[in-house]
C-alpha positions as CSV (number, residue, x, y, z in Angstrom):
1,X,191.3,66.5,104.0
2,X,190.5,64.5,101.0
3,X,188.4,65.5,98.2
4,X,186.0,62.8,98.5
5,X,185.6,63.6,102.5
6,X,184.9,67.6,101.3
7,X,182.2,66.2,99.4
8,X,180.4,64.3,102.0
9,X,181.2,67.0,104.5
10,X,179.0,69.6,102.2
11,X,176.3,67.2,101.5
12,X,175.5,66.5,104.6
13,X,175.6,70.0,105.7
14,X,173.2,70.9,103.0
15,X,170.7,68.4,104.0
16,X,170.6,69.3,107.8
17,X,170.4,72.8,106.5
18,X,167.5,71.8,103.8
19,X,166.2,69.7,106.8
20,X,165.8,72.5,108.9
21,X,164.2,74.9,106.8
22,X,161.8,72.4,106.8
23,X,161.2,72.1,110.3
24,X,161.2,75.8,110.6
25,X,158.6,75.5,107.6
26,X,156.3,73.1,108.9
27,X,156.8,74.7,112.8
28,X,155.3,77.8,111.1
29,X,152.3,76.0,109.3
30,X,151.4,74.4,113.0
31,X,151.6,77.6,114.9
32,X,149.5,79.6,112.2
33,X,146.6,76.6,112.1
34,X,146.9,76.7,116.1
35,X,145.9,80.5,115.5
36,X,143.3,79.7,113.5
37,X,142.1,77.2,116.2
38,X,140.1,79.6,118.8
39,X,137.0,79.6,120.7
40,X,134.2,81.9,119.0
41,X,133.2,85.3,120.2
42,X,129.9,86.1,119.7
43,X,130.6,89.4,117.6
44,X,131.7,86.2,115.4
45,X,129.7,84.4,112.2
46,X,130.3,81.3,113.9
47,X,128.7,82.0,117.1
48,X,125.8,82.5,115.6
49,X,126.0,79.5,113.2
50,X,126.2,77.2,116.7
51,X,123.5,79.0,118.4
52,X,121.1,79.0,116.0
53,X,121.8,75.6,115.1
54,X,121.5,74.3,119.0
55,X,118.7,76.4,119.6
56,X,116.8,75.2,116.8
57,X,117.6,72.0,117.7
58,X,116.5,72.5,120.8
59,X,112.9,73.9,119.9
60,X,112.7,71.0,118.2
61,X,113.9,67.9,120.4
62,X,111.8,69.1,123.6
63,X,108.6,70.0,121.5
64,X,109.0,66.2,120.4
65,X,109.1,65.7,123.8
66,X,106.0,66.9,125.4
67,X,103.8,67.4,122.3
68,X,101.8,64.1,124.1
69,X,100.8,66.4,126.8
70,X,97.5,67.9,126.0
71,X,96.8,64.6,123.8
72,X,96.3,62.3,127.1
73,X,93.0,63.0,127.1
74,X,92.3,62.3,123.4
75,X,94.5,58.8,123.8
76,X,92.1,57.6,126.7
77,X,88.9,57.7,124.3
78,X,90.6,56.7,121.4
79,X,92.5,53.9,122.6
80,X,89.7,53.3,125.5
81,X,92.4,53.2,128.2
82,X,92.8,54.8,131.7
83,X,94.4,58.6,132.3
84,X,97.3,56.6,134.1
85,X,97.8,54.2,131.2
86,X,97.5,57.5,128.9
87,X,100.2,59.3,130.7
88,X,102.8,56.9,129.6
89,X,103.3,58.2,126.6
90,X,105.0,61.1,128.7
91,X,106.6,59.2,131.3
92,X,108.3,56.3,128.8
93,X,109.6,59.5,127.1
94,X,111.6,60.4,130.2
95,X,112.1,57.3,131.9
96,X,114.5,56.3,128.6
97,X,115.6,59.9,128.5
98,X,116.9,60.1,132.0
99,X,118.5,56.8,131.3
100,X,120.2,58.2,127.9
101,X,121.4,61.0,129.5
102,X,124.0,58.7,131.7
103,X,124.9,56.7,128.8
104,X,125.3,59.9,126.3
105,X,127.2,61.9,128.9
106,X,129.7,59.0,129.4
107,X,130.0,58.1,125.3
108,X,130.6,62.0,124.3
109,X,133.5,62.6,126.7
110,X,135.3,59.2,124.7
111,X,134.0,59.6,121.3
112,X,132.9,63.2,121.1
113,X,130.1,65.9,121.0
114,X,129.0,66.6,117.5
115,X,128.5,63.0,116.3
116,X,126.0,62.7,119.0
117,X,124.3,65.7,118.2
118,X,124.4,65.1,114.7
119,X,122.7,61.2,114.7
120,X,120.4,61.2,117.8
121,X,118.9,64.7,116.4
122,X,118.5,63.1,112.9
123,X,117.2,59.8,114.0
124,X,114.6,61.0,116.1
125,X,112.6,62.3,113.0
126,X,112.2,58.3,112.4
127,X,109.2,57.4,115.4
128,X,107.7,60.9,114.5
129,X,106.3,59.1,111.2
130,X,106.4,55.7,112.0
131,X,103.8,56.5,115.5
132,X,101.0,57.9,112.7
133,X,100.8,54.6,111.2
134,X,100.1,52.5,114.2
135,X,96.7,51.4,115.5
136,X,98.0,49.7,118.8
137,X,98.5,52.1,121.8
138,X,101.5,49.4,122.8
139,X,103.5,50.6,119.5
140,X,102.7,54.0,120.4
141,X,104.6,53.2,123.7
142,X,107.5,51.8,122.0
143,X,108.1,54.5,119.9
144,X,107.8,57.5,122.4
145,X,110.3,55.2,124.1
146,X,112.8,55.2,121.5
147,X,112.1,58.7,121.4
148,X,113.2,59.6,124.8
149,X,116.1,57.7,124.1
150,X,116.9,59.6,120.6
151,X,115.8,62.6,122.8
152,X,118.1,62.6,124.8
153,X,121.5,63.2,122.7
154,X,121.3,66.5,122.1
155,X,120.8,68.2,126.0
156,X,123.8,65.4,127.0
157,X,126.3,67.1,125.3
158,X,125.0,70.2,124.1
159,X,126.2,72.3,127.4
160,X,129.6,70.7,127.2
161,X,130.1,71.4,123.9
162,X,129.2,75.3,124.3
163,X,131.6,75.5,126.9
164,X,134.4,73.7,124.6
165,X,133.6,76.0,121.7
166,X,132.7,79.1,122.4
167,X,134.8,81.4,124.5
168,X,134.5,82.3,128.3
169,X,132.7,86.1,127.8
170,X,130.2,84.7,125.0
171,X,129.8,81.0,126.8
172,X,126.7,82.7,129.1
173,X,124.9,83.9,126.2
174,X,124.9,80.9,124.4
175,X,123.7,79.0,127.4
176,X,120.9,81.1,128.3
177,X,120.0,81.1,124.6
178,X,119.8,76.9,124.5
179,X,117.8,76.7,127.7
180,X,115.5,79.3,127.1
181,X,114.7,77.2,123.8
182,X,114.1,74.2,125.7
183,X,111.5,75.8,127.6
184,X,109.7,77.5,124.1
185,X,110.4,74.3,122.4
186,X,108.5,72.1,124.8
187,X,105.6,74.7,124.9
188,X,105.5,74.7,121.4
189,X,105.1,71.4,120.8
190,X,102.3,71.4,123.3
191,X,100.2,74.2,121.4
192,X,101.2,72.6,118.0
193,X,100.4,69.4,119.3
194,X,96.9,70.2,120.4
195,X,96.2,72.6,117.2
196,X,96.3,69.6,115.2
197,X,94.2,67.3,117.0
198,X,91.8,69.6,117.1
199,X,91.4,71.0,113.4
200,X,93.1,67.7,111.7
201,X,94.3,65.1,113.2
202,X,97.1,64.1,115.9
203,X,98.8,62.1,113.5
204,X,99.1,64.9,111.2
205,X,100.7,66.9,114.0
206,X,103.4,64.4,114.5
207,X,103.9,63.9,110.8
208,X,104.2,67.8,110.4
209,X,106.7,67.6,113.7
210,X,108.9,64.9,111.8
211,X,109.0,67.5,108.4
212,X,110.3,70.3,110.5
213,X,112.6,67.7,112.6
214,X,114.0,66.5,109.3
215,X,114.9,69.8,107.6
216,X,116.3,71.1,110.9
217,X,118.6,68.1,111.5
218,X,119.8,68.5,107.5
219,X,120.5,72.3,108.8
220,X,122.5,71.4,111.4
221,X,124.4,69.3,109.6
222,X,125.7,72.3,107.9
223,X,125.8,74.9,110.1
224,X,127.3,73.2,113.6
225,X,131.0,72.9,113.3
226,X,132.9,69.7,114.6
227,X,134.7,70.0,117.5
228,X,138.3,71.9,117.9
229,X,138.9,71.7,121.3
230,X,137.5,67.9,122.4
231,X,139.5,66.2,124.8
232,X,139.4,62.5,124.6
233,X,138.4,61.1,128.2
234,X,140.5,58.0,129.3
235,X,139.4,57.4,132.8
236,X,137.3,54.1,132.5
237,X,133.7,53.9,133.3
238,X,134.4,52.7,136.7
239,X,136.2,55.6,137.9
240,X,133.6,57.8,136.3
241,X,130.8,56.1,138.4
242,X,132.6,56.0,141.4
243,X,133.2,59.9,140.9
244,X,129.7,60.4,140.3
245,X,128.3,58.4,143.3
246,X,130.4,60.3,145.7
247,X,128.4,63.3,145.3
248,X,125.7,61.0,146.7
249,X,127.7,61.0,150.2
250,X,127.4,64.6,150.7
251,X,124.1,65.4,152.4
252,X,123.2,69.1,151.5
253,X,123.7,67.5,147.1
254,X,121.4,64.4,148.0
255,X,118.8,66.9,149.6
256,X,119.0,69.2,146.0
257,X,118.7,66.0,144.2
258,X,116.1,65.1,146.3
259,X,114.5,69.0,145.9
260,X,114.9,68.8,142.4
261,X,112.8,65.5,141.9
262,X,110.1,66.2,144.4
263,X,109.5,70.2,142.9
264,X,109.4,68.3,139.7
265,X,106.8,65.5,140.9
266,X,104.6,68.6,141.3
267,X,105.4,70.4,138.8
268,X,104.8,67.5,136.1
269,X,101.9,66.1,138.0
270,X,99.9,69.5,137.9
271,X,100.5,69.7,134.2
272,X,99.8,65.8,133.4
273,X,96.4,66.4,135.0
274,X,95.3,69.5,134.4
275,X,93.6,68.4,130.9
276,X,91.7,66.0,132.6
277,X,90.4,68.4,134.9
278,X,89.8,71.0,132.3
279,X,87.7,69.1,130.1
280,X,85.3,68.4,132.2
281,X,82.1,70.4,133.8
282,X,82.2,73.3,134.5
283,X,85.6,74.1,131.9
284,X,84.3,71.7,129.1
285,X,87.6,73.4,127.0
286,X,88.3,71.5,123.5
287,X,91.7,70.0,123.1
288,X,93.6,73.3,121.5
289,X,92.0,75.3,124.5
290,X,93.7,72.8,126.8
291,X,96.8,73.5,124.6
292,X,96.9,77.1,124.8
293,X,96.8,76.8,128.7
294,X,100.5,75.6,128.4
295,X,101.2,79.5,127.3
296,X,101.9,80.2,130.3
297,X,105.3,78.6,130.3
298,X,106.3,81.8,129.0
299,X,106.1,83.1,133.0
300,X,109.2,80.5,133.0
301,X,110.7,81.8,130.4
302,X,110.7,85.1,131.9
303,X,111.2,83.9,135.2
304,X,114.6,81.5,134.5
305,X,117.0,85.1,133.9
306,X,115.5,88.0,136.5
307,X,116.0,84.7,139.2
308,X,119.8,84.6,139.0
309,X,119.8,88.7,138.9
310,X,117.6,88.8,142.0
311,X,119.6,86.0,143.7
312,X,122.4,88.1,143.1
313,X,121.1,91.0,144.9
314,X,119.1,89.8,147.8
315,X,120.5,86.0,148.1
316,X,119.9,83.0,146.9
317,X,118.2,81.0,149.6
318,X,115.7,84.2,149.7
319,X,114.7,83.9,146.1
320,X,114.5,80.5,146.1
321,X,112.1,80.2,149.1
322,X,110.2,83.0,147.1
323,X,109.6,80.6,144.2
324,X,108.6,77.4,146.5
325,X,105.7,80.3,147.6
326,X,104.8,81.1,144.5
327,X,104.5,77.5,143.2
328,X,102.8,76.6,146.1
329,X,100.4,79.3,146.0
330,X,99.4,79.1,142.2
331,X,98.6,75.3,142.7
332,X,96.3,76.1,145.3
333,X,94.8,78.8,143.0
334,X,93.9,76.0,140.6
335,X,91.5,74.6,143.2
336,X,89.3,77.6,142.0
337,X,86.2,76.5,139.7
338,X,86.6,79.9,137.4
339,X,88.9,79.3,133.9
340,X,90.6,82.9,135.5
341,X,92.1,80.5,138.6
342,X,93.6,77.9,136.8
343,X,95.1,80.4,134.3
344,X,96.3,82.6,137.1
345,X,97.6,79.5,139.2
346,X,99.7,77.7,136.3
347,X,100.9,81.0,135.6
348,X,102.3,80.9,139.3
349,X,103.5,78.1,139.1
350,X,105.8,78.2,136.1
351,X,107.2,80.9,137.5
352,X,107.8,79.9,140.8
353,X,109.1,76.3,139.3
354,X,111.5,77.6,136.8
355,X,113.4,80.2,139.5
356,X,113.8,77.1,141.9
357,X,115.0,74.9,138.9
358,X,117.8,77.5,137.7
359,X,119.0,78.4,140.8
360,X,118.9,74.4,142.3
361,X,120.4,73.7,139.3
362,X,123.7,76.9,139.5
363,X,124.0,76.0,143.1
364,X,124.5,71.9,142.6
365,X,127.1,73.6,140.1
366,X,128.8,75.6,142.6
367,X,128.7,73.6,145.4
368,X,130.3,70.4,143.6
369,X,133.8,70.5,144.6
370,X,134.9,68.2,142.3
371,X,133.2,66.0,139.0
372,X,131.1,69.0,138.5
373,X,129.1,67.2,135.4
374,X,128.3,64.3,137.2
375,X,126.9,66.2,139.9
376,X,125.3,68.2,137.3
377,X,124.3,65.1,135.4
378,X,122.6,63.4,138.9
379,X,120.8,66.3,139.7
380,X,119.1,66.2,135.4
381,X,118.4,62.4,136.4
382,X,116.8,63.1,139.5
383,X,114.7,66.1,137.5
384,X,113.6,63.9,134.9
385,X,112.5,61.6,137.0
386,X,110.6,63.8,138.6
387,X,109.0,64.1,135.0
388,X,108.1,60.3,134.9
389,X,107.0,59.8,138.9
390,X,104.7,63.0,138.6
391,X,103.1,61.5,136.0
392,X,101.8,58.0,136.1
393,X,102.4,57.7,140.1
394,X,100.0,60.3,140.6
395,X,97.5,58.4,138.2
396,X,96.3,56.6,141.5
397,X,95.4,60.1,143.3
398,X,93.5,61.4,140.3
399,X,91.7,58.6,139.9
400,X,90.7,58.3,143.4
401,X,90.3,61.8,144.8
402,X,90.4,63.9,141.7
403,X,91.8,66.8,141.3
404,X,91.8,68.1,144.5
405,X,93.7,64.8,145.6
406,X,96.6,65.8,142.9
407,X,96.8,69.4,144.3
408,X,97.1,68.4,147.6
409,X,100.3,66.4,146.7
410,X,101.6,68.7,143.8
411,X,101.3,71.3,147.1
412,X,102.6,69.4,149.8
413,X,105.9,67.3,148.0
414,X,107.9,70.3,147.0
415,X,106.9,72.0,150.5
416,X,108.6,69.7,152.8
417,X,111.4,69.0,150.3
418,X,112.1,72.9,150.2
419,X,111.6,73.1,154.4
420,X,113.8,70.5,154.7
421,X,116.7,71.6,151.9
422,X,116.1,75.4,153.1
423,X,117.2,74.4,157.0
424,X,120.2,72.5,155.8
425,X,121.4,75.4,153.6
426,X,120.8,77.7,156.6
427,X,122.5,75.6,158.9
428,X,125.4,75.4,156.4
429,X,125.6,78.8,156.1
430,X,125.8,79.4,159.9
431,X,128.3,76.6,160.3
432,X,130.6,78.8,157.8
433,X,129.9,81.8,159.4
434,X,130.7,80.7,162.8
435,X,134.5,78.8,161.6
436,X,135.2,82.3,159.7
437,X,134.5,84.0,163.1
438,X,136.8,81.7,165.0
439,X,139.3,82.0,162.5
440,X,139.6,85.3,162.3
441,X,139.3,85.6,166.4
């Protein structure tokens, strides 16, 4: 062999030799950043970094939600408009909420979580001082609507991140963390809402909601990590409709839909028309009195957890039918003409709402067989509605037959609902108890 032909032959050999060193090299850099790439425990810095971000988040976004509540009363006399007309400052909210929720749900599985988190959390700081300035009750309107839809961003996405991010025995945790905030959030913007309308002004109350807004957007900006572990979705929207709608053909989902919008109707329209009803003879309570009623969300609170433990134990159909009771007895209760009977009633009822919520909510989860999130998404939508329907439909009643005209619906709604949702999960049961006995005879 020639000379020449040695040469090339040793060149080439140490090229594919430097070339595989670095392969190897570069194969060992990839595998030791895919170690580093793990879902967070939550004996971990990071899990707590996400948590407290979303959670704060969270005690923010619904306390911009429902601060309006306890200041319909005020709008009416200031703005010299109707209780229904007052209550859509609520209802606008959710109507472009429910709406965002669809459209955020379908963006975030194509262009990811955190950017939505991120913008809609930090933009929603922007009606929160432009509302103040206003003098018509129409521009009022238009920003609580871009509100709902700003509002919106963070619950659309918030869940499916957690369950990208943090890992399988710390995921629960994290969850019942973020909703319990939603629950404190929203009754904290009520009590802060009505504070300031009482002892300054309303507008300072948003104003003071957009400050805290603002610094905790900034925060999670810095503490919320982007996403490791996002999966770009490449079904088209189509498919993702027509996967969605077929929940709609199953009977025993469309009746939980169905369940969750009617117990929400009287939920919501107890709560939209209690202030009414309190500030007049023989209550006469001030507007951060009226606030302070919404305290009682803390029965919720409580109630949300020791539901899924009970189900657990003694079924779920059981404890659920054990929270339409409650409800259904605590709105009654409110019927009483003594402070101690409304208190005691909404207490009831928060606590009979939230256990039918969470555990409508885990069985839609369960019993979706396929698309879980849009099952889970239609079942939010029908929730939320319930939000804007229990409040400016029932407008008509109150103004009509008063209070006792909004209890009698608030009582009767979720009743039938539940009878008729209750049967169809019995009957359900039965049926799988009887094909289980066949097969096994």
């Amino acid at each position: 062999m020639m000379p020449m032909e040695m040469t090339c032959i040793v060149k080439v050999s140490k090229s594919t030799d430097r070339f595989k060193g670095m392969v190897k090299e570069l194969s060992l850099h990839l595998m030791g950043n895919n170690r580093e790439l793990h879902q967070y425990h939550h004996r971990e810095p990071q899990f707590w970094k996400i948590t407290l971000g979303l959670t704060l988040a969270s005690l923010y976004n619904f306390a911009n939600l429902y601060m309006v509540q306890p200041l319909l009363p005020l709008y009416t006399r200031e703005f010299g408009i109707s209780p229904t007309t007052s209550s859509l400052a609520l209802s606008l909210t959710t109507f472009s909420l429910i709406i965002s929720l669809l459209i955020f749900g379908f963006l975030s599985d194509r262009i990811g979580r955190i950017g939505i988190i991120h913008w809609t959390l930090f933009l929603s700081v922007i009606p929160l001082f432009l509302i103040p300035i206003t003098e018509s009750y129409i521009w009022l309107l238009i920003g609580r609507l871009i509100s709902g839809i700003l509002i919106a961003g963070l619950p659309a996405v918030a869940v499916a991140y957690i369950s990208e991010e943090i890992a399988p025995n710390s995921r629960g945790l994290a969850v019942s963390l973020y909703i319990a905030s939603n629950a404190l959030g929203g009754m904290g913007g009520r009590v802060l809402g009505g504070a300031f309308a009482e002892h300054l002004s309303w507008q300072q109350g948003f104003l003071t909601l957009g400050a805290i807004g603002l610094v905790i957007s900034v925060l999670c900006f810095l503490v919320i990590p982007k996403s490791q572990f996002f999966q770009q979705n490449h079904r088209s929207y189509k498919q993702d409709i027509l996967g969605m709608a077929i929940h709609l053909k199953k009977t025993k989902l469309l009746f939980a839909f169905i369940f969750g919008l009617l117990i929400q109707v009287g939920f919501s329209g107890v709560w939209v028309y209690i202030p009414f009803h309190v500030e007049k003879e023989p209550f006469s309570l001030s507007v951060q009195a009226i606030s302070l009623l919404f305290l009682t969300y803390l029965f919720g609170v409580v109630g949300s957890p020791i539901a899924g433990r009970l189900a657990d134990r003694f079924g779920l159909m059981r404890i659920m039918s054990m929270g339409l009771l409650v409800m259904t007895a605590g709105t009654l209760v409110t019927l009483g003409n003594h402070l101690f009977y409304v208190i005691s009633g909404l207490s009831l009822i928060c606590l009979g709402f939230f256990i039918m919520h969470s555990l409508t909510s885990t069985w839609v989860g369960n019993t979706a067989t396929h698309h879980k999130s849009g099952a889970t998404s239609l079942y939010l939508f029908s929730y939320y509605m319930g939000v804007t329907l229990g409040g400016t439909t029932l407008g008509v009643i109150w103004s009509n037959y008063g209070w006792l005209g909004v209890v009698v619906i608030c009582a009767i709604l979720p009743l039938i609902s539940g009878m008729i949702f209750f049967r169809m999960m019995v009957s359900d049961t039965k049926e799988a108890r009887t094909l289980t006995e066949n097969y096994e005879g």
